[in-house]
C-alpha positions in Angstrom: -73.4 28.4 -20.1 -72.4 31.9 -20.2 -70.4 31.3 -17.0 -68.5 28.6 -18.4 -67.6 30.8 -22.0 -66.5 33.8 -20.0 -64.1 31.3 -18.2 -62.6 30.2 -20.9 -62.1 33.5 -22.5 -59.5 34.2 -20.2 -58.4 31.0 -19.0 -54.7 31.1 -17.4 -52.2 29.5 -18.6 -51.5 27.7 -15.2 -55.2 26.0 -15.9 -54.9 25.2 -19.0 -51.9 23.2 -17.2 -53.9 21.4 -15.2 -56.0 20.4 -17.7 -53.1 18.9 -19.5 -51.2 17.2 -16.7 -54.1 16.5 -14.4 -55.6 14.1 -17.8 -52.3 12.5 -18.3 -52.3 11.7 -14.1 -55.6 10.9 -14.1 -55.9 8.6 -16.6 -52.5 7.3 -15.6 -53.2 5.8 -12.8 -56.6 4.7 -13.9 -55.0 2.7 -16.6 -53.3 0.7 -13.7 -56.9 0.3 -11.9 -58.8 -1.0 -14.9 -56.4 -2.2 -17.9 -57.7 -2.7 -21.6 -55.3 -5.8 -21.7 -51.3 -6.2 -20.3 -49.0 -4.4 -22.5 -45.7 -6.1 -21.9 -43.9 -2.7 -21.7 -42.2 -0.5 -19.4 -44.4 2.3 -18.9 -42.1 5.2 -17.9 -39.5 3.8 -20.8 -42.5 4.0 -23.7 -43.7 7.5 -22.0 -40.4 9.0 -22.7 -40.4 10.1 -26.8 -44.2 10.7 -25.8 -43.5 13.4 -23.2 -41.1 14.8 -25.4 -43.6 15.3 -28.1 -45.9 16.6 -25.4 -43.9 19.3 -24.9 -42.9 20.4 -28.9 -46.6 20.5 -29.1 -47.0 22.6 -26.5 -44.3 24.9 -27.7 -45.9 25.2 -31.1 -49.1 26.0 -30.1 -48.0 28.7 -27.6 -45.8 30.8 -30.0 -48.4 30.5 -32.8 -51.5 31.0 -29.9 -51.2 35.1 -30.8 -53.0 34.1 -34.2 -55.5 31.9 -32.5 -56.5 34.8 -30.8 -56.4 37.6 -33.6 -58.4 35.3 -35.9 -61.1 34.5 -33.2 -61.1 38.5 -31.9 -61.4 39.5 -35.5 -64.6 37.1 -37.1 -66.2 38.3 -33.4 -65.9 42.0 -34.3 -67.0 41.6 -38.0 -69.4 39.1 -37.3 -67.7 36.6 -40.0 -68.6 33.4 -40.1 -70.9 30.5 -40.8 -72.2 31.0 -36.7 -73.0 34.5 -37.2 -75.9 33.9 -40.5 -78.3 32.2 -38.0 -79.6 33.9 -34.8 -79.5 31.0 -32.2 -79.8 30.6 -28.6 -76.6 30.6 -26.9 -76.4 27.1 -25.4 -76.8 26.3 -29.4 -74.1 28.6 -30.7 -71.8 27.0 -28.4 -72.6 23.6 -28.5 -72.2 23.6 -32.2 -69.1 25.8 -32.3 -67.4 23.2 -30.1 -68.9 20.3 -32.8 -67.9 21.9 -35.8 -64.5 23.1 -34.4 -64.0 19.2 -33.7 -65.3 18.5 -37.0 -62.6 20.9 -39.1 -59.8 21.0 -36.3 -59.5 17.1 -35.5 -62.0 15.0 -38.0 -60.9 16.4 -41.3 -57.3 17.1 -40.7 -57.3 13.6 -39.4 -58.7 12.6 -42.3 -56.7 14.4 -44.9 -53.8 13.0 -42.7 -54.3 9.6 -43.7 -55.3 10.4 -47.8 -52.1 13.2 -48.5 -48.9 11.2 -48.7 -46.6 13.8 -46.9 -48.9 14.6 -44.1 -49.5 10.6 -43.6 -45.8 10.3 -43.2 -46.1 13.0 -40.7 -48.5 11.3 -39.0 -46.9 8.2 -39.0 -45.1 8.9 -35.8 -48.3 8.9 -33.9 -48.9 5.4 -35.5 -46.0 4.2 -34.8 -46.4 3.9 -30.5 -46.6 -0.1 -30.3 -48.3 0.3 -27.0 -50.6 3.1 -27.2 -51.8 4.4 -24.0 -52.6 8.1 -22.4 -49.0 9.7 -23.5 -50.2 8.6 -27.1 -52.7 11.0 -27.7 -50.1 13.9 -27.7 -47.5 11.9 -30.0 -47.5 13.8 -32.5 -44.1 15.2 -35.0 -44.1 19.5 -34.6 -44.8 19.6 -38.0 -48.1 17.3 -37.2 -48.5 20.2 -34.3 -48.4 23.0 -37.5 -50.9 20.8 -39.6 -53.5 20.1 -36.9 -53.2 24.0 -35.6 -53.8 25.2 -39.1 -57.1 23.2 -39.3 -58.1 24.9 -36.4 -56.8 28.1 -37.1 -59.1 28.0 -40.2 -62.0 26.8 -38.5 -62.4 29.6 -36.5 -62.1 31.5 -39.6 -64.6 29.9 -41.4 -67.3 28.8 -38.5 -66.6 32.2 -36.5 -66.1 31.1 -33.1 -65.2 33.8 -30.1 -62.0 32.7 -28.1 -64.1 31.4 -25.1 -65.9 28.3 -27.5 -62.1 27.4 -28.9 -60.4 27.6 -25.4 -63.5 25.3 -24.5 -63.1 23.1 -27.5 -59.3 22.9 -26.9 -59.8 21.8 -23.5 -62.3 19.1 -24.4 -59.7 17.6 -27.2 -57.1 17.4 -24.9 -59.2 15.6 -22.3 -60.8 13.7 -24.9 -57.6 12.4 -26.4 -56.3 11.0 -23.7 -59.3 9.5 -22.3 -59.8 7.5 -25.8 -56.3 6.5 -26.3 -55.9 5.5 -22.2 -55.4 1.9 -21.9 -58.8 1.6 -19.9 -61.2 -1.4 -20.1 -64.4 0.2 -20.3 -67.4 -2.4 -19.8 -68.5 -3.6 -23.3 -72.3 -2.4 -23.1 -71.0 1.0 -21.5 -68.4 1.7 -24.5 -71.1 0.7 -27.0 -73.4 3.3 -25.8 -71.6 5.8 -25.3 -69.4 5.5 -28.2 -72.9 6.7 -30.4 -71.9 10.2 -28.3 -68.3 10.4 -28.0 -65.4 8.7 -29.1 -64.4 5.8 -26.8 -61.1 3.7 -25.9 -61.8 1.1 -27.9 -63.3 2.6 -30.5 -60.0 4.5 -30.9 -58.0 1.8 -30.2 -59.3 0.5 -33.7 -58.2 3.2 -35.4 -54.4 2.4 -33.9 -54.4 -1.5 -35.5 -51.6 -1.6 -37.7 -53.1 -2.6 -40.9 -55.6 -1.2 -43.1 -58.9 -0.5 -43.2 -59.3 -0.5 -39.9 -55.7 1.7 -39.7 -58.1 4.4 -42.1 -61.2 4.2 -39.7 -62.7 5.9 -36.4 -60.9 9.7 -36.9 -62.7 11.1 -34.6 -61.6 12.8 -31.5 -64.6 13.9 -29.5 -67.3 13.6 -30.7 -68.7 10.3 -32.7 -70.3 11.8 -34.9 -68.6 12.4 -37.4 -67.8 9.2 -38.3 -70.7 7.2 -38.1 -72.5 10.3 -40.3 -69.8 10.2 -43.0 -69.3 5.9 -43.0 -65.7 6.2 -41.4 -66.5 4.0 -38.5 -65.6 0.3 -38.2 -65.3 -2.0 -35.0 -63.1 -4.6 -34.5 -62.5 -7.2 -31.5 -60.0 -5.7 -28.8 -58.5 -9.2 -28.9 -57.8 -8.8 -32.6 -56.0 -5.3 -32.0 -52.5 -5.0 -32.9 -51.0 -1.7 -32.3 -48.1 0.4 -34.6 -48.2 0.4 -38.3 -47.1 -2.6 -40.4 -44.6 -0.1 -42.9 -42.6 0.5 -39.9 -42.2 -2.3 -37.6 -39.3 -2.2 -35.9 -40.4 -1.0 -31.8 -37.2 -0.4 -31.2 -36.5 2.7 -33.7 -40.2 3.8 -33.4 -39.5 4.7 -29.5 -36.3 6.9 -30.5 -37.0 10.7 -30.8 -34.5 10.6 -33.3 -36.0 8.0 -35.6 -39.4 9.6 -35.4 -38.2 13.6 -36.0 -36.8 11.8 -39.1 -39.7 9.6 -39.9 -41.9 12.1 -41.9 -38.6 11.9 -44.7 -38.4 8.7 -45.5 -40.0 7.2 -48.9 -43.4 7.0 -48.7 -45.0 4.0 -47.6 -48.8 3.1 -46.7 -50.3 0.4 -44.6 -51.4 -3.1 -46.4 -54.6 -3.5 -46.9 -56.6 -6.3 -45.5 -59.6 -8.4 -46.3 -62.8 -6.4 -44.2 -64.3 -7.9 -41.6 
């Protein structure tokens, strides 16, 4: 374990690459090998706008990545945090860094995302892919990229982690996220199982129907968890899954990068609600 933390401490920049690309590949080419179901769509066309907010998110998180690194350099010299008032082992302090940085950094802000009415229009544009796949998971408006790195950036804070457990965490989100949005057909029993541990395709894929509750369900990005603790998590029939989000319906705008930098302006609107199931 110590190994793998002193990796990540200093992690280049060209791995951290492969990380990103080799998941989007990856899972890529696995979506043509087992498909959730047919999307009628033309994959490179509908990866486009994704790719593009690939890259803005990239770009935010590397010129705010210096603050990432004071913040975690500084709770590690004065011992700040909620890690640092209980001696534990070290495969301990690091599993549960990881955990609670996934708990503060992508549960809650996803959470707060969808209850705040200007960060849900911001978020809209990751709702909005009609045909989510891999390049959803990092569809996301720059000022989404500001929101969800400030969540972060005040976990470390708060929990105390040292750079090596958030490089680690990072890495596993990214991973994570596009495994769970990939358009993969998981066998049933499998998905079940191991969506008690982390967050699955389809039980993201719920999350991505475009009407409520199920649109306000499943926030989780790695681990389960969270949302089975805190009574967030609903299933629904991958048959029954329609993707996008009924306040904005037209597919056509919502794959322009135009239309979604805009998006986040227009009058607020939230999803209809719908009887449970």
């Amino acid at each position: 374990m110590e190994t793998i933390i002193q990796y990540f401490e200093t992690i280049p920049s060209l791995h951290r690459s492969i990380i990103l690309v080799g998941g989007i590949t990856f899972f890529w080419v696995l979506e043509g090998l087992l498909p959730l179901r047919g999307l009628p769509y033309q994959k490179w066309r509908h990866a486009l706008p994704n790719f593009f907010f690939t890259i803005t998110s990239i770009v935010v998180n590397f010129v705010l990545a210096f603050l990432l690194l004071a913040t975690a350099d500084w709770v590690q010299t004065h011992q700040f945090g909620l890690l640092h008032l209980i001696d534990l082992p070290f495969w301990l302090y690091v599993v549960l860094g990881a955990m609670l940085l996934d708990f503060v950094g992508a549960y809650l802000a996803h959470y707060i995302e969808h209850r705040v009415k200007p960060l849900w229009m911001v978020h809209l544009v990751h709702h909005s892919d009609h045909h989510v796949d891999t390049t959803t998971a990092n569809r996301h408006h720059p000022l989404e990229s500001l929101v969800r790195f400030s969540f972060t950036l005040f976990g470390v804070f708060v929990l105390g982690t040292p750079i090596g457990i958030v490089m680690l965490y990072q890495s596993l989100s990214v991973v994570l996220s596009q495994f769970n949005h990939a358009n993969i057909q998981l066998p049933k029993k499998l998905d079940a199982v191991l969506s008690y541990v982390i967050v699955t395709p389809h039980m993201h894929k719920v999350h991505h129907h475009y009407v409520l509750p199920y649109t306000d369900s499943n926030f989780g990005n790695i681990f389960a968890l969270w949302d089975r603790l805190l009574g967030t998590y609903k299933n629904l029939d991958a048959e029954q899954i329609v993707y996008g989000v009924d306040v904005f319906p037209n597919e056509e705008e919502n794959s322009r990068v135009g239309s979604l930098l805009k998006q986040p302006f227009q009058p607020y609107q939230r999803p209809t609600m719908v009887p449970d199931k």
